[in-house]
C-alpha positions, 0 to 999 in steps of 0.5 A: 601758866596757862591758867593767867591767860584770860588774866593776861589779856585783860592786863595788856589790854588796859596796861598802856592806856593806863600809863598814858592816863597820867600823861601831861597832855592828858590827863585823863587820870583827872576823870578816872572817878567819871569813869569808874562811876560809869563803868560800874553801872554798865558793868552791873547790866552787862555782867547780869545778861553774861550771867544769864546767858551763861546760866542757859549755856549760850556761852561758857567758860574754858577753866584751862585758862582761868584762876578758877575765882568765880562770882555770879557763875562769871570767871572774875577775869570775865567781870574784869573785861567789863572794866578793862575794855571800857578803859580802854576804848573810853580812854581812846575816845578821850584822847581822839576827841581832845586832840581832834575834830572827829564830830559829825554833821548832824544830817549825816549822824542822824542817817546813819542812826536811823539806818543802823537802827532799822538794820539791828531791828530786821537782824534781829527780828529775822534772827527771833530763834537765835537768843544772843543775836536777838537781844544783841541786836534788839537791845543795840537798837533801842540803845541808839534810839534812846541815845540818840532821841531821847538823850539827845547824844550827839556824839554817836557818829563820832563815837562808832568812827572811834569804835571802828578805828578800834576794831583791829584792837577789838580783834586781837583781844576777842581773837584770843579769847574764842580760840585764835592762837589757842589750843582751844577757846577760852569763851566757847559759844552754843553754835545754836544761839547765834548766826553763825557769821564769825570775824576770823574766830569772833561772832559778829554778835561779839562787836555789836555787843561791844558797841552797845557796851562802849556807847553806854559807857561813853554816854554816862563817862560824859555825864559824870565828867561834866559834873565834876566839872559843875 
């Protein structure tokens, strides 16, 4: 049994707010062509750079919790969390946007971009040495820079509020897979290639990784909707 576990959590994590998608006053299950078009796209990046890093031993892989299918070197339930967890964040952001009022004004957004901006690129440049939190926090900044003033999105405040209401969620899942509750963790992380400042048993590269994922799929989830719609 222990071999459904990563399984598993990909499946509770994207169970409800599936059900949900069909809800009258939703609907989202209208746009799940959006988001499939999206997530595929971001996958494809995401699960490259998971390849690599997992090709370099930054992190791998506990096969005890695993069904042992593997493509690109990746555990399939590992490509499976690059759809799941876009579900289910995109859906939250969907449902929170169409039932209230969560946008920013835009000289706060607008600050609060540049200063997260400025802050991943000194992490990152004071962490050069350490690959996963260089490139997490590099690509995060040049991610919200092109987002932000070359895309012209005007979400992003709104976007890292949901993120946050998110977190306890976000915590839960990541919780597992790194160990807590576990005899041992299902994603194991080279001690040498990160800070080294975890949330409970999580990297806190890990929640920046997941918000420059979310981001990137909100933006061309939003892109495509429209679409459908013209």
């Amino acid at each position: 049994m222990h071999n459904y576990t990563y399984l598993l959590i990909n499946f509770f994590t994207v169970f409800i707010c599936f059900i949900f998608s069909f809800h009258h006053k939703i609907k989202f299950n209208r746009h799940f062509g959006a988001f499939f078009s999206a997530s595929f796209l971001v996958a494809l990046v995401f699960i490259v750079w998971d390849a690599w890093f997992t090709k370099i031993g930054v992190w791998w892989f506990n096969d005890h919790y695993l069904l042992g299918i593997r493509i690109l070197n990746l555990p399939i339930e590992e490509i499976l969390f690059f759809i799941c967890i876009p579900f289910s964040c995109v859906f939250t952001y969907f449902c929170l946007d169409k039932f209230f009022n969560l946008n920013w004004k835009p000289i706060p957004e607008k600050i609060f971009v540049i200063i997260s901006i400025v802050l991943a690129l000194i992490i990152a440049i004071y962490f050069h040495d350490k690959i996963y939190t260089f490139m997490t926090f590099l690509t995060t900044a040049v991610s919200m820079f092109v987002l932000y003033f070359v895309l012209k999105a005007r979400w992003i405040g709104k976007a890292s509020f949901i993120y946050l209401i998110l977190m306890p969620g976000f915590l839960a899942v990541n919780g597992i897979l790194t160990g807590t509750g576990l005899e041992s963790p299902i994603v194991n992380y080279n001690p040498q290639n990160f800070m080294g400042i975890r949330m409970l048993t999580i990297p806190l590269e890990d929640t920046v990784y997941g918000y420059e994922m979310i981001l990137w799929n909100l933006f061309l989830f939003q892109k495509f909707k429209k679409n459908e719609q013209n």
